[in-house]
C-alpha atoms as a printed R data frame, in Angstrom:
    type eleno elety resid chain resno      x       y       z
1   ATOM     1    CA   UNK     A     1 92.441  62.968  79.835
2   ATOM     2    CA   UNK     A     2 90.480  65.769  81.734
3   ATOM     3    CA   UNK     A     3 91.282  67.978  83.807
4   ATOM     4    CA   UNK     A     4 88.217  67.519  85.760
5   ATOM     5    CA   UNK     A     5 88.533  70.366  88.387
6   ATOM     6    CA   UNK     A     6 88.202  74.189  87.907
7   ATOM     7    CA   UNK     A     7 91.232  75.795  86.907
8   ATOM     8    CA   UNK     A     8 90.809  79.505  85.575
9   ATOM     9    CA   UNK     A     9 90.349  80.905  81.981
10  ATOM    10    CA   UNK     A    10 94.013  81.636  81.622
11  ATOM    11    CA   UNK     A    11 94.849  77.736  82.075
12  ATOM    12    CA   UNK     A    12 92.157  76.915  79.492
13  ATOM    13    CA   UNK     A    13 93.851  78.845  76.637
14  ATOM    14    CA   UNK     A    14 97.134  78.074  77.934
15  ATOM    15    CA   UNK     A    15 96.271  74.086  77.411
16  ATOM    16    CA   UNK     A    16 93.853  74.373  74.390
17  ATOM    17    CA   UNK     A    17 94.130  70.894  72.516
18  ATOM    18    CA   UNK     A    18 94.120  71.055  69.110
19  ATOM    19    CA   UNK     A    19 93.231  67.528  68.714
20  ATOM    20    CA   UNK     A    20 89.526  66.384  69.688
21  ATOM    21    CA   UNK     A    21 89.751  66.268  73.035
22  ATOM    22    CA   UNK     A    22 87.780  63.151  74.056
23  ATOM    23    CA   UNK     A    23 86.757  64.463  78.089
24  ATOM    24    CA   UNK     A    24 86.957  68.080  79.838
25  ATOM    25    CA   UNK     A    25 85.023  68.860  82.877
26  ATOM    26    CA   UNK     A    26 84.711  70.766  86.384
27  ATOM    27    CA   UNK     A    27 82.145  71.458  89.439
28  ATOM    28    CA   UNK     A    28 78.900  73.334  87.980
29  ATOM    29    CA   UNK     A    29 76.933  74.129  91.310
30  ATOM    30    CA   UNK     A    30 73.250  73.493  90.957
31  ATOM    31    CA   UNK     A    31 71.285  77.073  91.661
32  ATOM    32    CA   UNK     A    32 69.939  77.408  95.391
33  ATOM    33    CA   UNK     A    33 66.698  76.132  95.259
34  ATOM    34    CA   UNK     A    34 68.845  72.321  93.412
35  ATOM    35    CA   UNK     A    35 71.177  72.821  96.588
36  ATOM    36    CA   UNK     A    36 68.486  73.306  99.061
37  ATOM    37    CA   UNK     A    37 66.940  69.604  97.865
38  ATOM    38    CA   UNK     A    38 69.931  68.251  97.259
39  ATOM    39    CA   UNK     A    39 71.405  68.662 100.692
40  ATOM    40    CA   UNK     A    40 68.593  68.722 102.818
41  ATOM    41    CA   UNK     A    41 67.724  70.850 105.841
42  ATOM    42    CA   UNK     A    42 70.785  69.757 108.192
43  ATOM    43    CA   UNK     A    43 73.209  70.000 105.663
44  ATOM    44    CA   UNK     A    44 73.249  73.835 103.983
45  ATOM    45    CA   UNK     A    45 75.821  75.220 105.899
46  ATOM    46    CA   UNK     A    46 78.856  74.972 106.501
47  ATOM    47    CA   UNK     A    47 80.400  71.919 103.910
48  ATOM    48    CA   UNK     A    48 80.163  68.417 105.403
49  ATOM    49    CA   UNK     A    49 80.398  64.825 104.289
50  ATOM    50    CA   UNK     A    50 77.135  65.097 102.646
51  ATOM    51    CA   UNK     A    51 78.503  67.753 100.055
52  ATOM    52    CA   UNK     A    52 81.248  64.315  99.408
53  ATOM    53    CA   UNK     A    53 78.283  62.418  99.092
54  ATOM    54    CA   UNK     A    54 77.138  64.319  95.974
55  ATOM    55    CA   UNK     A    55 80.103  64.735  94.627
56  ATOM    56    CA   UNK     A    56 81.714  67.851  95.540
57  ATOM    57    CA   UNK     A    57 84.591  65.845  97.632
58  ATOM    58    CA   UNK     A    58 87.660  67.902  98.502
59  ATOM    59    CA   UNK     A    59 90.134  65.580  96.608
60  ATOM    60    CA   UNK     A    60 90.240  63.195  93.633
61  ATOM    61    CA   UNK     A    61 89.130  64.429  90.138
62  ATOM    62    CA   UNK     A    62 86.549  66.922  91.266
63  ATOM    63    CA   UNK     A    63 88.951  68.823  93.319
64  ATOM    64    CA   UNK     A    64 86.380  70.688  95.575
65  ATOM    65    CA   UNK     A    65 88.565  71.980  97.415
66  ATOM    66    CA   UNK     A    66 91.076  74.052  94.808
67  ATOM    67    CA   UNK     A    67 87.518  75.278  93.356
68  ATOM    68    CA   UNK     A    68 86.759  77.015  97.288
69  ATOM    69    CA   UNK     A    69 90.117  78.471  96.813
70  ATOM    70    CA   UNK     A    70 89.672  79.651  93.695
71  ATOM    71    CA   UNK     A    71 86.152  81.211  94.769
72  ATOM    72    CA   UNK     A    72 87.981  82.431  97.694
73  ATOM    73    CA   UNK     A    73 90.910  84.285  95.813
74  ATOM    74    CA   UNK     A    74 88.902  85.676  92.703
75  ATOM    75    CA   UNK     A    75 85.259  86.830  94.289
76  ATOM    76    CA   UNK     A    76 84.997  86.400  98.186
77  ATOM    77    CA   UNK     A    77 84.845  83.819 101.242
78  ATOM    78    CA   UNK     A    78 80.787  83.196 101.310
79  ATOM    79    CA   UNK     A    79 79.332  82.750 104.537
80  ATOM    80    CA   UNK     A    80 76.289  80.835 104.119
81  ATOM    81    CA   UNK     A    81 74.846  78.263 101.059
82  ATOM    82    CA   UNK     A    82 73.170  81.054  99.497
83  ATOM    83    CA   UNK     A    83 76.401  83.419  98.970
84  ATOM    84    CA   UNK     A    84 78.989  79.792  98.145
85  ATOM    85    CA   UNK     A    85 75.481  79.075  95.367
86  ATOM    86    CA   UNK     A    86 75.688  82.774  94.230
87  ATOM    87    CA   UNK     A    87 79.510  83.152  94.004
88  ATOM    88    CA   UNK     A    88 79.766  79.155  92.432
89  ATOM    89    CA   UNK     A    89 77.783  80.489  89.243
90  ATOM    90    CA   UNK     A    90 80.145  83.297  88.182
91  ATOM    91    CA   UNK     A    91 83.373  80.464  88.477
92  ATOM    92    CA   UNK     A    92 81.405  77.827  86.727
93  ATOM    93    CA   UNK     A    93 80.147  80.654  83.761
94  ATOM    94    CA   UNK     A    94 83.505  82.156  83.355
95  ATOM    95    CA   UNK     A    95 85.841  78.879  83.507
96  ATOM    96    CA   UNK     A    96 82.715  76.853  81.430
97  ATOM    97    CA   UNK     A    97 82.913  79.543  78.631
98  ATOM    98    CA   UNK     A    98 87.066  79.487  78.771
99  ATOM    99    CA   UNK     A    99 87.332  75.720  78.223
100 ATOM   100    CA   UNK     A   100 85.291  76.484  75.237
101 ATOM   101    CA   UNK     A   101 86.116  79.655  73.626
102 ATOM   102    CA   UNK     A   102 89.739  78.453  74.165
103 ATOM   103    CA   UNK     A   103 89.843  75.828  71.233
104 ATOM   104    CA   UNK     A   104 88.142  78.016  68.827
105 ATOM   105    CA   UNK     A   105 90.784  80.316  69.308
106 ATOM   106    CA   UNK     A   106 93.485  77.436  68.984
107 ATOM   107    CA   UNK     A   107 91.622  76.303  66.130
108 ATOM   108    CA   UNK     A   108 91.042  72.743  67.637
109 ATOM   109    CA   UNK     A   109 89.373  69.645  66.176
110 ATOM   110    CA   UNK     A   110 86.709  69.864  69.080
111 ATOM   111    CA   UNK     A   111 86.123  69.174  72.970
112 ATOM   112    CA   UNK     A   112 83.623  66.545  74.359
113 ATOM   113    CA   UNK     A   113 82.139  67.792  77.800
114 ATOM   114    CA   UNK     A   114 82.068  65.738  80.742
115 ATOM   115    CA   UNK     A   115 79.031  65.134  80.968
116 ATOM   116    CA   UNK     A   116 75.890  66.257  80.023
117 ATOM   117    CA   UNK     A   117 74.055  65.607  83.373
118 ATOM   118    CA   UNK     A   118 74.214  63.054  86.443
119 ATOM   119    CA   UNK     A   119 72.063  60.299  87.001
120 ATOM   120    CA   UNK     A   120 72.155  61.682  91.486
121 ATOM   121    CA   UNK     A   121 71.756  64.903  92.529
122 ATOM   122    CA   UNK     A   122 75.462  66.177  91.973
123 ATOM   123    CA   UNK     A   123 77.657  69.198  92.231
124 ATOM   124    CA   UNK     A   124 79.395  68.488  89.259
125 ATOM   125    CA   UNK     A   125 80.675  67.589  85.253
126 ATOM   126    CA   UNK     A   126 77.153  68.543  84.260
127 ATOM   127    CA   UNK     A   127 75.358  71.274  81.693
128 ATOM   128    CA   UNK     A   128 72.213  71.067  84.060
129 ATOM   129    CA   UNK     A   129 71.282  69.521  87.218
130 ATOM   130    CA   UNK     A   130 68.912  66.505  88.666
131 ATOM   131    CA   UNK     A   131 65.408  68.351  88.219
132 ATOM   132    CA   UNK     A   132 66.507  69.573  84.682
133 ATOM   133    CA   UNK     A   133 67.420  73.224  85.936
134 ATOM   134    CA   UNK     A   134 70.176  75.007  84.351
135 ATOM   135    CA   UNK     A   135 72.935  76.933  86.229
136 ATOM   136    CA   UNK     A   136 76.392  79.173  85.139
137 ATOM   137    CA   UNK     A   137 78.241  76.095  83.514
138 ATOM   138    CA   UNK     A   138 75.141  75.448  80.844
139 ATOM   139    CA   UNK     A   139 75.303  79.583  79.938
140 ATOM   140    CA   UNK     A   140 79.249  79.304  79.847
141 ATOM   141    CA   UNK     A   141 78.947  76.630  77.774
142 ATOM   142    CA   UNK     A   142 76.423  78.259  75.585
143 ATOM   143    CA   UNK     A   143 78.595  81.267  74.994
144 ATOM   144    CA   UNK     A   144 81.661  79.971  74.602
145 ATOM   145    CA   UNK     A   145 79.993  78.177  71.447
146 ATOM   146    CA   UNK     A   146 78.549  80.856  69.596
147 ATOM   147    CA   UNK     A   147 79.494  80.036  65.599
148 ATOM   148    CA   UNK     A   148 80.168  83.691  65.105
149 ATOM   149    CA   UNK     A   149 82.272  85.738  68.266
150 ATOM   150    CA   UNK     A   150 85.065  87.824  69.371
151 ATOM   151    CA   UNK     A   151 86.831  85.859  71.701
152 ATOM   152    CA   UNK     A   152 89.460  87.424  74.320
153 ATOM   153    CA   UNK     A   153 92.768  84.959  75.031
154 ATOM   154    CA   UNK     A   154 92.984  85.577  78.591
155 ATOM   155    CA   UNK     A   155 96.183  84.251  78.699
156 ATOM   156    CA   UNK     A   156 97.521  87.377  76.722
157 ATOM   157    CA   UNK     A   157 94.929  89.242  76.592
158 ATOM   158    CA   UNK     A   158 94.657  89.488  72.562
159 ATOM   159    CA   UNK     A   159 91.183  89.464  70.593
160 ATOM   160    CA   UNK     A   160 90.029  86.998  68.210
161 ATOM   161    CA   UNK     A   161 87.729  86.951  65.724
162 ATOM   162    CA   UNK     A   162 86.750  83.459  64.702
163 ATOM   163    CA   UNK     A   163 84.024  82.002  62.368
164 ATOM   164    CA   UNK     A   164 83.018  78.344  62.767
165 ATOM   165    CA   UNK     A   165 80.495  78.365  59.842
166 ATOM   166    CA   UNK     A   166 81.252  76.602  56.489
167 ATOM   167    CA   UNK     A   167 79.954  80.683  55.049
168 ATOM   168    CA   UNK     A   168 82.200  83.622  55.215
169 ATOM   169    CA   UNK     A   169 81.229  86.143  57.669
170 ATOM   170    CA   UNK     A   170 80.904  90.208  57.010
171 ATOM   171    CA   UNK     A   171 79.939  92.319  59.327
172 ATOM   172    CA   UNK     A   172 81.275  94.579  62.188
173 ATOM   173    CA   UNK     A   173 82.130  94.751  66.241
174 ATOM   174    CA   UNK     A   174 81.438  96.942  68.712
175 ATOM   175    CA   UNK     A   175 83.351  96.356  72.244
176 ATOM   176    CA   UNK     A   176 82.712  98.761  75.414
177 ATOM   177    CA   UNK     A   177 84.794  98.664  78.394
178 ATOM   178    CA   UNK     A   178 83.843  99.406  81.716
179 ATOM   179    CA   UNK     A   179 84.367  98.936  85.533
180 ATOM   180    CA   UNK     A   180 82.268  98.074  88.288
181 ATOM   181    CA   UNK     A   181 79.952 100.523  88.532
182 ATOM   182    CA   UNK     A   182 79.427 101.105  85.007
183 ATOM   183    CA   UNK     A   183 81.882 103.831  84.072
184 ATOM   184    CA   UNK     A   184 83.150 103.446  79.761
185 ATOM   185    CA   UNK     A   185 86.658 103.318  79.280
186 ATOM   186    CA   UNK     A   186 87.496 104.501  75.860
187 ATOM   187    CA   UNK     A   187 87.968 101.057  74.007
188 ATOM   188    CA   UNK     A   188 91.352 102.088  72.202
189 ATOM   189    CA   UNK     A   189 90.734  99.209  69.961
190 ATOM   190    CA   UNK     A   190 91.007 100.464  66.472
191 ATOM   191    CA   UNK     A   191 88.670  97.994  64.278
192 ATOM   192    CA   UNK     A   192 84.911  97.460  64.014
193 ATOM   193    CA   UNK     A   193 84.902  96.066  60.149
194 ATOM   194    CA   UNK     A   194 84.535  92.008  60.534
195 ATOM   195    CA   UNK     A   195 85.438  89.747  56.873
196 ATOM   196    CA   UNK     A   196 86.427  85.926  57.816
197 ATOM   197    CA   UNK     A   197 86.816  83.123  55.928
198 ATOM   198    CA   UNK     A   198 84.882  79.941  56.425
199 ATOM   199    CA   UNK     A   199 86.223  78.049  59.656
200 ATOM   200    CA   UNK     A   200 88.722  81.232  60.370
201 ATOM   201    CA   UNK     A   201 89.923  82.751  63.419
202 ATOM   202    CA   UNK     A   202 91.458  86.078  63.128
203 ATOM   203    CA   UNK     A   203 93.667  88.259  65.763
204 ATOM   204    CA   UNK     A   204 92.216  91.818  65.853
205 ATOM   205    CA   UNK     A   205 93.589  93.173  68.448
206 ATOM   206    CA   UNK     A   206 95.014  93.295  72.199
207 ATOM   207    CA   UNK     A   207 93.078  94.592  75.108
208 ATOM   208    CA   UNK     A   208 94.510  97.532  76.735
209 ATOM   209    CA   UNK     A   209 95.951  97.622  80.114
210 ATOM   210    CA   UNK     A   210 93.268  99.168  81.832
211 ATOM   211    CA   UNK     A   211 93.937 100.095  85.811
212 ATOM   212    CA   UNK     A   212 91.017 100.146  88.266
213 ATOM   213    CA   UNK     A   213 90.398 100.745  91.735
214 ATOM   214    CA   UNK     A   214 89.282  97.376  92.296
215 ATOM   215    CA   UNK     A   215 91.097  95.159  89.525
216 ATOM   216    CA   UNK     A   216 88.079  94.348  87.816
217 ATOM   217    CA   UNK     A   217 87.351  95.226  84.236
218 ATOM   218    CA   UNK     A   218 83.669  94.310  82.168
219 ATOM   219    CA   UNK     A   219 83.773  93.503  78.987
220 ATOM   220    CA   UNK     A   220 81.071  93.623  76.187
221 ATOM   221    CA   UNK     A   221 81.582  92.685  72.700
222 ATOM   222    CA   UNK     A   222 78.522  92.820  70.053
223 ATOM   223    CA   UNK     A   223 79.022  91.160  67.015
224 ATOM   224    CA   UNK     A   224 76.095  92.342  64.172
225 ATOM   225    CA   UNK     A   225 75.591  90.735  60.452
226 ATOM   226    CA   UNK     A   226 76.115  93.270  57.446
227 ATOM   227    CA   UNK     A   227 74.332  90.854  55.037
228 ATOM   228    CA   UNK     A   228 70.990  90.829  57.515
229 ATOM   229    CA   UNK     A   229 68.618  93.756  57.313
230 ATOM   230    CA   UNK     A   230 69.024  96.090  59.829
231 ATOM   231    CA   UNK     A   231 72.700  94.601  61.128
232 ATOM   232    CA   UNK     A   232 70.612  91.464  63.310
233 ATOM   233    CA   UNK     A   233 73.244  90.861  66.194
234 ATOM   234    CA   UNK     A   234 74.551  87.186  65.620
235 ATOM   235    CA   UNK     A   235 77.290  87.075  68.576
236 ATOM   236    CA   UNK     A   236 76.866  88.522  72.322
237 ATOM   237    CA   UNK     A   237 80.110  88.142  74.589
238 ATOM   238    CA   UNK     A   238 80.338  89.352  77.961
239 ATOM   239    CA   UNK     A   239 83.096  88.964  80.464
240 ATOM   240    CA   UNK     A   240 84.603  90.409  83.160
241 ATOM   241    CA   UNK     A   241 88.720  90.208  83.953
242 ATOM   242    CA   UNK     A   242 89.797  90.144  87.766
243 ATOM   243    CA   UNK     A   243 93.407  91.581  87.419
């Protein structure tokens, strides 16, 4: 039942199924040097019938066109192929890693992607492109699966631990906060101690309301392994929140 089209992170955990969901997919834009071959000389810039041609039409299930506005109204209005390529991999990471991360938190049955990769050179429903190169939807996808994680609801903004192992899980969490340009934020989250249960998910805590100059906050959660030698780190998760 799809969707097929990009929506945002906050629709993802909003509309979690908790039933295996049998097809979910969006546009995953190839990286530049994919786009370059793809569309040929004549054909970079600005979007034409050609981008229709492989698959990035403006209507119908792929909804190119809500996925420019969404580019548009969360990063910037690109003015060649090489900014629309650059900007394209931050949407397809972050929404990628949302459809994802969103049924573990929901504690879902599962989620089939649609679809592993296109038989034509395509902009879309695909974990890597025509000549086998990977782009933001394949990492999204890759880190929205991680067995062990902290997982932020983005829909209110409240942390969850979750274990999709058939072993419990000790160990601890460290998240950092920060803006743009680096600066910490003190994380006000008071946990770091980690004990789940076999196929658990765990609330641990809400994110604060942090304020920045530019509406944009980074964060980093490291999840390490108390029964490993020298705490291995088992779960990286990185994501930034455009207020």
């Amino acid at each position: 039942h799809g969707p097929y089209g990009v929506r945002n992170p906050e629709w993802y955990f909003k509309n979690a199924p908790v039933t295996l969901h049998s097809e979910r997919g969006q546009p995953n834009i190839p990286e530049l040097d994919s786009m370059r071959r793809l569309l040929g000389a004549d054909h970079h810039w600005p979007i034409d019938g050609v981008w229709g041609l492989h698959d990035f039409t403006a209507n119908g299930a792929q909804r190119g066109r809500d996925f420019i506005s969404y580019l548009h109204a969360s990063y910037a209005h690109p003015t060649d192929l090489a900014a629309f390529t650059r900007l394209a991999q931050f949407v397809a990471y972050e929404n990628h890693k949302a459809m994802f991360e969103s049924v573990h938190v929901k504690g879902g049955n599962g989620l089939l992607m649609w679809m592993s990769q296109s038989a034509w050179p395509s902009m879309v429903w695909q974990t890597y492109d025509y000549w086998h190169d990977v782009n933001g939807g394949y990492f999204g996808s890759k880190a929205g699966n991680q067995p062990i994680n902290v997982i932020l609801d983005q829909s209110t903004m409240k942390l969850w631990a979750v274990n999709a192992t058939p072993r419990r899980f000790c160990g601890r969490v460290l998240i950092s906060v920060n803006d743009t340009e680096g600066n910490p934020y003190p994380s006000q989250i008071p946990w770091e101690k980690l004990d789940l249960a076999s196929d658990a998910r765990v609330e641990v805590g809400t994110l604060p309301d942090y304020k920045t100059k530019d509406g944009i906050v980074i964060l980093c959660v490291r999840v390490w392994d108390d029964n490993q030698a020298g705490r291995s780190i088992v779960a990286e998760n990185n994501m930034w929140i455009n207020q």
